[in-house]
N, C-alpha and C positions, 0 to 999 in steps of 0.2 A: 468396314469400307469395302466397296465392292469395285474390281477395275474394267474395263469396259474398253475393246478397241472400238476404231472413228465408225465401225457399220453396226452399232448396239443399239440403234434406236430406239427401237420396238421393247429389248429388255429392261432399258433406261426404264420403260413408262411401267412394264408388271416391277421392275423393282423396288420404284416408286412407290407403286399398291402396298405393297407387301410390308416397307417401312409404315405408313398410314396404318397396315392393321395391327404393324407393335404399338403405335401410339395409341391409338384404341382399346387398345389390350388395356392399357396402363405402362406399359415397357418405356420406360426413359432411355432410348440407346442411343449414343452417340454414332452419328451416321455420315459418310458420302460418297458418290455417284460420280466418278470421275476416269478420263482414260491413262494411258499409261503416261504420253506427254502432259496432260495437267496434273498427274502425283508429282511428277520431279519438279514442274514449275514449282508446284503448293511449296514443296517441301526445301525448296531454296529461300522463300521468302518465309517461313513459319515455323521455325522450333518444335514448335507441337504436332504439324503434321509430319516434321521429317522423324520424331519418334514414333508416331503412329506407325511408320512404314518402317521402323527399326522392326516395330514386335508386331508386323503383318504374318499372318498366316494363313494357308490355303486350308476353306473349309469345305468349298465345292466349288465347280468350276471348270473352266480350262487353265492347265499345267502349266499349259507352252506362254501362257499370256504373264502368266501369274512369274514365273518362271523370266519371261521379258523383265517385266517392273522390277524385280530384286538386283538383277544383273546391272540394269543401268542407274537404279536408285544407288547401289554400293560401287559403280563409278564414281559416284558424284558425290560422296559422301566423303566429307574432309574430316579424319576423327578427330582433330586438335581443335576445330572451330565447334565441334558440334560440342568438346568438353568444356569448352569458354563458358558456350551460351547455355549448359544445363548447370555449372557453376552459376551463372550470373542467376539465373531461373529459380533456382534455388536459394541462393541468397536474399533475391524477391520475398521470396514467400518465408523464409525465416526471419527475415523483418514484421512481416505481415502476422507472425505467431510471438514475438517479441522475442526473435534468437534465442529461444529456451523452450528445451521439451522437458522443462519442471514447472510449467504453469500447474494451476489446483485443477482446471478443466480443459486437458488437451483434447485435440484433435486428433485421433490416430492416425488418420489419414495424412493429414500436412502438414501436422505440427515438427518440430526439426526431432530428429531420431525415429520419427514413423514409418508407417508404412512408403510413402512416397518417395522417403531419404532411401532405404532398402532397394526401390526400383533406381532410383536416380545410379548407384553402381554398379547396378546389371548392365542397365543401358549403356554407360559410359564403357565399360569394359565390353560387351558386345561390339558394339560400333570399331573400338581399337582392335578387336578380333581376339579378345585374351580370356575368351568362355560365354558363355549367356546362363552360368549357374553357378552355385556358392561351388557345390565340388569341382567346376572345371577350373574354377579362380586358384580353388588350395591346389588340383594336380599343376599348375601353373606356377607356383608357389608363392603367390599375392598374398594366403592366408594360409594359415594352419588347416589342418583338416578339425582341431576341435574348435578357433575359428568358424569354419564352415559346419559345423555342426550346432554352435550355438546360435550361427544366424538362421541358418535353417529355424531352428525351433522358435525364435524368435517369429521370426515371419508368420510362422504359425500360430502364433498367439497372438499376432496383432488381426491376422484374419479373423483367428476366433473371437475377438472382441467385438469386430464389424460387423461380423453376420450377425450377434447375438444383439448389438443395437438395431442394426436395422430390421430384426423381429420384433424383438421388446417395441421399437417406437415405431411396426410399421410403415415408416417410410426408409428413405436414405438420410440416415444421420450417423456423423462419422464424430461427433463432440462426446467426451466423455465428462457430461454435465454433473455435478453435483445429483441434480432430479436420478439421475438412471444409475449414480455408480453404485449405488447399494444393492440394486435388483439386478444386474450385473456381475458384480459381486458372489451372489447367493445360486445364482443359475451355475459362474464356476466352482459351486465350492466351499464360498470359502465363509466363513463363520462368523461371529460377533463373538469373541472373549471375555474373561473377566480374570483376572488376578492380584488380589487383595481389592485394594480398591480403583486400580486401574480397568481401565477399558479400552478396547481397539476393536474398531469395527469393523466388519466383512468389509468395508468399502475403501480402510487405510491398507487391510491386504493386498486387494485387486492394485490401488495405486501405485506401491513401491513395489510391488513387481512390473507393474508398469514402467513405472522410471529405470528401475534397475535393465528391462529391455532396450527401453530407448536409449540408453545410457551406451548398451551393448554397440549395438546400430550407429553410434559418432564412435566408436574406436574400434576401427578393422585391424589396427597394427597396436592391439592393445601393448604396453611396456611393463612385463610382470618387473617390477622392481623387488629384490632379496631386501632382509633384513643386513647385512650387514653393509649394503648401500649406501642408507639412511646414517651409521655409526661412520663414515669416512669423510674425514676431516675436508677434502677437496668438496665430495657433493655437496656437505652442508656450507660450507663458504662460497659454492657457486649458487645456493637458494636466497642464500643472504643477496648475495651478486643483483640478483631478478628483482628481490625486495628495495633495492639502493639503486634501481634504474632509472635512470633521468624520463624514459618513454619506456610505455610498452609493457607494464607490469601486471594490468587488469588483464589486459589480453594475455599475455604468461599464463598466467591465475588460471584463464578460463581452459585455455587448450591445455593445461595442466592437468585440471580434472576431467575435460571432455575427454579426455585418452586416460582415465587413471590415474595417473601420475602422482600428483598432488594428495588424492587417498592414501598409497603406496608411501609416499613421503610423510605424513603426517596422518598414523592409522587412524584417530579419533577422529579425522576429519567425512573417513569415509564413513564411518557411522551415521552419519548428518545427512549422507547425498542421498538426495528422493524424497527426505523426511517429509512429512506434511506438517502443516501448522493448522493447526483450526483453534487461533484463535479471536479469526475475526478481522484482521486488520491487517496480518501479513497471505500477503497474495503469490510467493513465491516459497518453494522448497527453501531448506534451510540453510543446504549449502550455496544454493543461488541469490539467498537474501545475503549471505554473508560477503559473497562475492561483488553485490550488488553496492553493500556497504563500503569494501574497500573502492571498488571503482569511482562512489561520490566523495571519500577522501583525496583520492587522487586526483577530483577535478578542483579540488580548493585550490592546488597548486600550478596548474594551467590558465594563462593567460588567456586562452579562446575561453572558458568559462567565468572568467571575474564579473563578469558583468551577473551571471546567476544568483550570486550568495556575495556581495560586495564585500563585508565585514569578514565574513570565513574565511575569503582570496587575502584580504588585509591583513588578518591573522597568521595563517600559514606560510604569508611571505617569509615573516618575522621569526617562523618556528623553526629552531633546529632541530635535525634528525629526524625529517617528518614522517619516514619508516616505521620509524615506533609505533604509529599509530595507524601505518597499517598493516603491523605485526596486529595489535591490542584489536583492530575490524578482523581480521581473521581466526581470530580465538574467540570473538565475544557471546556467541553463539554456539561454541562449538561443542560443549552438554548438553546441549537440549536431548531429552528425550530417555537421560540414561535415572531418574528418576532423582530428586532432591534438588537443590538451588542450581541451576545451571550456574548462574554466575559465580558459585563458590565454586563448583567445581572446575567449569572456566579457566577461572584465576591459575590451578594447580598445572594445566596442562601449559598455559601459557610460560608459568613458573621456570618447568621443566624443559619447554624451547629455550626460553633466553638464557637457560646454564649449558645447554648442550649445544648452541652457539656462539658461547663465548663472550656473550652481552654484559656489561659492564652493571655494577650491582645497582646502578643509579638508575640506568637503563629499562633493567629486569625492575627493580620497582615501580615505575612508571608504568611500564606493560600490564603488570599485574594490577594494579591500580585501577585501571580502565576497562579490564573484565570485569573485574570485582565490583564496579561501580557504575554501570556501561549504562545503566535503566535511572540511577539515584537524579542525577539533573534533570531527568524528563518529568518524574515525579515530584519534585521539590518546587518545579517549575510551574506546573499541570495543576497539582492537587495540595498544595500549601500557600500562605498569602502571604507575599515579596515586601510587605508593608510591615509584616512584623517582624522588627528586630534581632528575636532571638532566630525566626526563623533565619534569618542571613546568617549570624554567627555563628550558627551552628555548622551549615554549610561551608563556611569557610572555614572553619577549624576540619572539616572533613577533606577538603581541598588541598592545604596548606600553602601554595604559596601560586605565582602566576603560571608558573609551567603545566601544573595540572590541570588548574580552571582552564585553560589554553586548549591543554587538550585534549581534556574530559568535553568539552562547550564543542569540540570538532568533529569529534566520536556523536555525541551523542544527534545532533546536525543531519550529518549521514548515514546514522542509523533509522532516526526516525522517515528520512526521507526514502530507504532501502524498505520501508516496509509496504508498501501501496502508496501510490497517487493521491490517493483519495486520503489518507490518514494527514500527509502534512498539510499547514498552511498558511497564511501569513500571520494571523494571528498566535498560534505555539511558537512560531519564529520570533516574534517579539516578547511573547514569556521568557523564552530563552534570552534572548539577547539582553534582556532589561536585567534578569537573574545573575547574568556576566559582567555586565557593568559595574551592577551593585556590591557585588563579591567583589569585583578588584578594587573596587575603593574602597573595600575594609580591610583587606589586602594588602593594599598601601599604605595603610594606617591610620586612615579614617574611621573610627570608632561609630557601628550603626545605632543612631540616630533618629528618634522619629521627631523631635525639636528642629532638627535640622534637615531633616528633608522635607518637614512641612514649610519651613522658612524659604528653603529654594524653589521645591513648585510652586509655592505662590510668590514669590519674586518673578520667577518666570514666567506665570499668567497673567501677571499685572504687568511687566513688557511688551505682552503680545496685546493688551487693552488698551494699551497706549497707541498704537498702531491704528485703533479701530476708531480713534478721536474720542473715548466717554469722557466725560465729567474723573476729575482721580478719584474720587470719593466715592462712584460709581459700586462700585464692588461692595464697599464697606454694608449697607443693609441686610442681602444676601448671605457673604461671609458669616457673620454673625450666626445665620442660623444652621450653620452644617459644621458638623466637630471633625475632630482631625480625622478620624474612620475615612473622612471623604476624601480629603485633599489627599492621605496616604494611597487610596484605593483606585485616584484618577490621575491620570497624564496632567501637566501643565497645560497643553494643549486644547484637553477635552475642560478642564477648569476654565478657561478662556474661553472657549465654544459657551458652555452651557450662561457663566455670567451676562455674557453678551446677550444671551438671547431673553434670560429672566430677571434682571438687575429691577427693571423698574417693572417689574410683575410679579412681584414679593408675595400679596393674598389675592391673587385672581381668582374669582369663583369658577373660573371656566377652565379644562386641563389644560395643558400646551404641549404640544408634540412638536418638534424638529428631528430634522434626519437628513444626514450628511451623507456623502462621500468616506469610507474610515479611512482615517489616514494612514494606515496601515496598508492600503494598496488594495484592499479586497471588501467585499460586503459593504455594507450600511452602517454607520450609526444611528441608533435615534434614542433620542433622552423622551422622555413621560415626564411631566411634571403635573404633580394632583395633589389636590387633597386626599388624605391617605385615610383609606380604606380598607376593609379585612379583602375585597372581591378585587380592586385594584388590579394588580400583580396578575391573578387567573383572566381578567378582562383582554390584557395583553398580549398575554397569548393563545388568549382565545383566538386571537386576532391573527398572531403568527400561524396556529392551525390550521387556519382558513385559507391562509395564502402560500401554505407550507412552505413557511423560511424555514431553512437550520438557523440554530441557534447558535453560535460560537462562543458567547461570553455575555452574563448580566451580570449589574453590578446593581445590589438595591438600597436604597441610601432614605431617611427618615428624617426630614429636617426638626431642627427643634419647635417648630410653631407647627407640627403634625402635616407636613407635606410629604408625599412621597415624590424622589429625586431618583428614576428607577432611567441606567442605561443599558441595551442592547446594542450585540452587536452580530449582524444576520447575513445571511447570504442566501439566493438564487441565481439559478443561472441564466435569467433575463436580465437583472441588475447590468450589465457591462453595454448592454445593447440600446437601453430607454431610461437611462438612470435618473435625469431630469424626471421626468412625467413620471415615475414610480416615486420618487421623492418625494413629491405634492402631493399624489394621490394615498401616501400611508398617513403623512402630517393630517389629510382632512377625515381621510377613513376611521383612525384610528383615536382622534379627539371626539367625532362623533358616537364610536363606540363607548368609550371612558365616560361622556357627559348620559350615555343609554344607562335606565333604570330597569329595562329588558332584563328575563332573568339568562342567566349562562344557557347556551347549549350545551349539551353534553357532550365530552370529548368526543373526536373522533377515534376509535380505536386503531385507526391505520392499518396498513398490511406493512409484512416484514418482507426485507427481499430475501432472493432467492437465497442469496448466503444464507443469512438468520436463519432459514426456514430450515437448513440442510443442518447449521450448529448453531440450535438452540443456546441462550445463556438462561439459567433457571436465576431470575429476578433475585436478589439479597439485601437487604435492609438493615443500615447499625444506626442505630441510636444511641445516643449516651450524652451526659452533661460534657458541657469544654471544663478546660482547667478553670477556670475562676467560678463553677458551676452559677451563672447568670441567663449561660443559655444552651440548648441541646446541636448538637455536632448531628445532620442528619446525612450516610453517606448511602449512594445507591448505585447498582450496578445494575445494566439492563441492557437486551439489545435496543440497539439506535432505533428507533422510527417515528414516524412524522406525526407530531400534535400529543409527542411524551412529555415534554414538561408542561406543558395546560392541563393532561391526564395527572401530576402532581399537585399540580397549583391547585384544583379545582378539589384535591382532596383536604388541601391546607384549606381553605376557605370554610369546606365542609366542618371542619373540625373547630374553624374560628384560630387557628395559628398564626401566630407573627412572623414573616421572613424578615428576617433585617442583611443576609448577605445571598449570593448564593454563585457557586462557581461551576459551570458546566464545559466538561470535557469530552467530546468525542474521538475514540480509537475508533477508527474506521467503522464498524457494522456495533460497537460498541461504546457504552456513556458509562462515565461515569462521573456523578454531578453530586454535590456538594452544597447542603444549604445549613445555614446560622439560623437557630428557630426559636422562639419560643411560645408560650401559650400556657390556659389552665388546664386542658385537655393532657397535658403531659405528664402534669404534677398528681394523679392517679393513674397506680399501673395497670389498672383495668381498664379506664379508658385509653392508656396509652397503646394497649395491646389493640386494642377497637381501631385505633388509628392508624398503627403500623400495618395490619390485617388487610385493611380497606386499600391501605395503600400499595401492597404486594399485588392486588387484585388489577389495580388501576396499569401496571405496569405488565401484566402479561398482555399477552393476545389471544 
């Protein structure tokens, strides 16, 4: 900034010039041309320019002038308003970074604990007059002198990161992307290891020194808490205190660890902070996903959120001592990383709180329960079928009674939701919730049944047909040809849907597509109704390929007169905007395609995003007969990308294989999908090996 009294005219216009040939150069500098009366105005109305004139300095010039603007700038300068509004400014932009310098790809510049946070307490303290350096803060006594020595060195390491990106990426780029933190990495330093058969890459170094900086940078009044702190009976019944808070516990939780604290108090804890996850689908450090967990426990019990998760608010009205579970969100994570089952391990540390708390052995079991078991409803849920009997009893005998299912179903809710945006979504929410239902009514002492759950979904879909005005008898030709696999594997709902629209089009030669609204709040349904075909199934998603839906759930169903009864259930994110006109245009698209004797195109191979690209999953393939050996269990693990199950479908076809189920699950950047097969290609293990081969092929990139 350059300051100019009222007779500079003439220098106004070479100063002018001279910005013009930075820009020319290439020089991005922030710039202005102003006199001493328009700085103080600026700097009344702007935030931003009354710090620029904080950290003004003479670089040539006149003294006397320069010398004017500071004198009447620090008149005018009120240090209480200007701490407001670099608070508020700040809290801006920590929004804007999602109030955590534990994201996978911060900003060092403006992410919370960066570089910017570091200025934001010079400034503040300049301005109040209490130093403009870490060592005049500690001769002040604001901080320690080894305080000001760590933030010193800090600061210095986040420059050194800046400079070495904005080499590495030739421009100004202040994000420490995935793309760059490996080369990053290796310019400081630091290595790729190997021991036994673990691995850690130059790139997990550079990071948790990262965070451990950032970490540095939000506690200037760090709280070294001693070991016999944590052994005295008042601290730990005032933690408990924090934990039984009517308000205000997440927030505790967080300025806990932002200053330490909480580490200090629970040493395993601080093992976790920084950690990285690269599994794909969690988006936050471990200790901030864990934090993140208790914080969506906390909102089941808040009235401003019941309208979010109706059922969970319903639930946790009803739950007593709803602390336990967010003791049970604060341990359920809290091994990762020290090598063997987190969750057993888990369990032990949890254990060990609620005896050295005082928790009641009812209590302490409960707790432990819920680490121990923190992932089992998501996968029972996920990657098991709710239809078959034994699977329920088995679950429920793992449960035992409603308090656990209560609050195992709440944990696991807020877990899945703590882990990325992108991993939950209505559809897992009603796995889950259907898997809760079901367990408490065997629970209750309802013996599972598939007599009797066939007998109520179709009471209940012949309710809903009665509604729609059919013939009663309606249904009766239809029914007939689908066995119970169906009725157990669909909603009432969707059984009433599909009747209606095929009752009196039992052998059409021509396919039939409809596609709904899901009643689940999100995506599409659409049922396929065909003569059943080996190509069938790949036709369809050929189809989905082309229009790249995700895929969220198909259910493939074989009537007994050789029809295929095949439903989807999809999502884009135009669907909310035109959902009429997409509706018609798949019903006509996708009939057209099914009645085409055109042969396949070949998959699209897609691209992976940038996550994928950074953590690979190397593809994995099991195969084996199910327990009744009638048909092959095919489970597959891959990263997510657009036009992968057509890349499957299109190998089954190849091969001439039968799908008769198939269940698809996506973890955020990662699938794992589940299909019922069979075929004669199977029944030799040389062609089976041909088959599996082709199919590892079909799922890379």
């Amino acid at each position: 900034m350059t300051t100019l009294d009222a007779t500079s005219d003439p220098l106004r216009g070479q100063l002018e010039q001279m910005v013009q040939m930075f820009w020319d150069l290439g020089l991005e500098i922030g710039h202005s041309i102003r006199t001493v009366d328009e700085c103080i105005s600026e700097a009344e109305a702007d935030i931003t320019v009354q710090t620029s004139l904080l950290e003004a300095r003479l670089v040539w010039g006149n003294q006397g002038l320069f010398q004017q603007m500071q004198e009447r700038y620090y008149a005018a300068l009120n240090p209480q308003a200007f701490y407001q509004a670099k608070m508020l400014e700040m809290r801006q932009r920590h929004v804007k970074y999602e109030d955590t310098p534990y994201s996978l790809e911060p900003n060092c510049k403006e992410s919370p604990g960066g570089l910017r946070d570091l200025q934001v307490i010079l400034w503040v303290a300049k301005a109040a007059g209490l130093g403009s350096s870490w060592r005049e803060l500690a001769q002040r006594g604001l901080i320690t002198l080894t305080e000001a020595r760590q933030l010193m060195e800090k600061e210095r390491a986040f420059k050194d990161i800046r400079v070495r990106l904005h080499i590495h990426c030739g421009r100004r780029e202040d994000r420490l992307v995935f793309d760059v933190q490996t080369p990053i990495a290796l310019s400081l330093g630091f290595q790729t290891t190997e021991e036994g058969k673990s691995v850690r890459r130059a790139s997990e170094y550079l990071m948790q020194r990262y965070y451990w900086a950032a970490k540095v940078v939000t506690q200037l009044n760090a709280i070294m808490l001693q070991n016999e702190f944590r052994q005295d009976p008042a601290n730990r019944a005032l933690f408990l205190q924090i934990i039984q808070a009517p308000r205000g516990i997440t927030h505790a939780l967080r300025r806990m660890n932002q200053f330490s604290i909480l580490g200090r108090y629970l040493p395993n804890f601080r093992r976790i902070v920084g950690q990285m996850q690269h599994d794909l689908f969690h988006v936050y450090t471990v200790d901030q996903h864990i934090l993140m967990v208790v914080r969506n426990v906390r909102r089941f019990t808040m009235s401003e959120h019941a309208h979010e998760y109706p059922f969970c608010s319903q639930l946790m009205a009803n739950f007593p001592n709803a602390w336990l579970i967010y003791i049970a969100a604060l341990f359920h994570d809290i091994a990762k990383g020290r090598g063997g089952d987190h969750s057993k391990l888990g369990m032990e540390d949890a254990r060990q709180f609620c005896v050295d708390h005082g928790l009641s052995e009812e209590d302490t079991e409960l707790v432990v329960f819920l680490v121990e078991h923190h992932l089992t409803m998501s996968q029972v849920a996920q990657k098991q079928d709710l239809s078959d009997p034994d699977v329920i009893q088995s679950f429920a005998r793992l449960v035992r009674d409603e308090r656990h299912l209560t609050a195992l179903y709440l944990l696991t809710v807020a877990d899945i939701r703590g882990t990325s945006p992108k991993v939950w979504n209505a559809w897992k929410g009603k796995l889950l919730e259907d898997l809760y239902r079901i367990t408490l009514r065997v629970l209750g002492g309802e013996a599972p049944s598939a007599d009797r759950e066939l007998k109520n979904r179709q009471d209940e879909a012949l309710k809903t047909l009665r509604l729609y005005g059919l013939p009663n008898d309606a249904h009766v030709a239809l029914w007939k040809q689908l066995d119970i696999s169906y009725f157990l594997r669909h909603d009432a709902s969707d059984i009433a849907w599909q009747t209606r629209a095929l009752y009196d089009k039992l052998d059409s030669p021509t396919p039939i597509v409809k596609c709904r609204l899901a009643p689940i709040g999100e995506g599409l349904q659409i049922t396929v109704y065909a003569q059943d075909e080996r190509d069938v199934f790949a036709r369809i998603c050929s189809y989905f390929d082309r229009k790249n839906f995700s895929i969220l759930d198909a259910k493939i169903h074989t009537t007994r007169h050789g029809y295929a009864l095949d439903t989807f259930l999809v999502t884009e994110q135009t669907f909310a905007n035109s959902y009429r006109d997409i509706i018609s245009l798949i019903e006509h698209e996708l009939t057209t395609l099914i009645k085409s004797e055109a042969p396949l195109s070949p998959p699209n191979k897609g691209r992976l995003s940038r996550l994928s690209r950074n953590f690979p999953i190397t593809p994995t393939i099991d195969l084996r007969p199910d327990e009744r050996g009638q048909y092959y269990l095919l489970s597959i693990s891959a990263n997510d990308r657009n036009g992968l199950l057509y890349s499957i479908a299109n190998v089954m076809t190849k091969y001439k294989v039968n799908l008769h189920t198939a269940k698809v699950m996506t973890l955020g950047e990662r699938v794992e999908d589940v299909f019922l097969i069979d075929g004669v290609v199977l029944n030799n293990s040389r062609n089976q090996i041909q088959f599996e081969t082709e199919l590892l092929e079909a799922l890379r990139v």
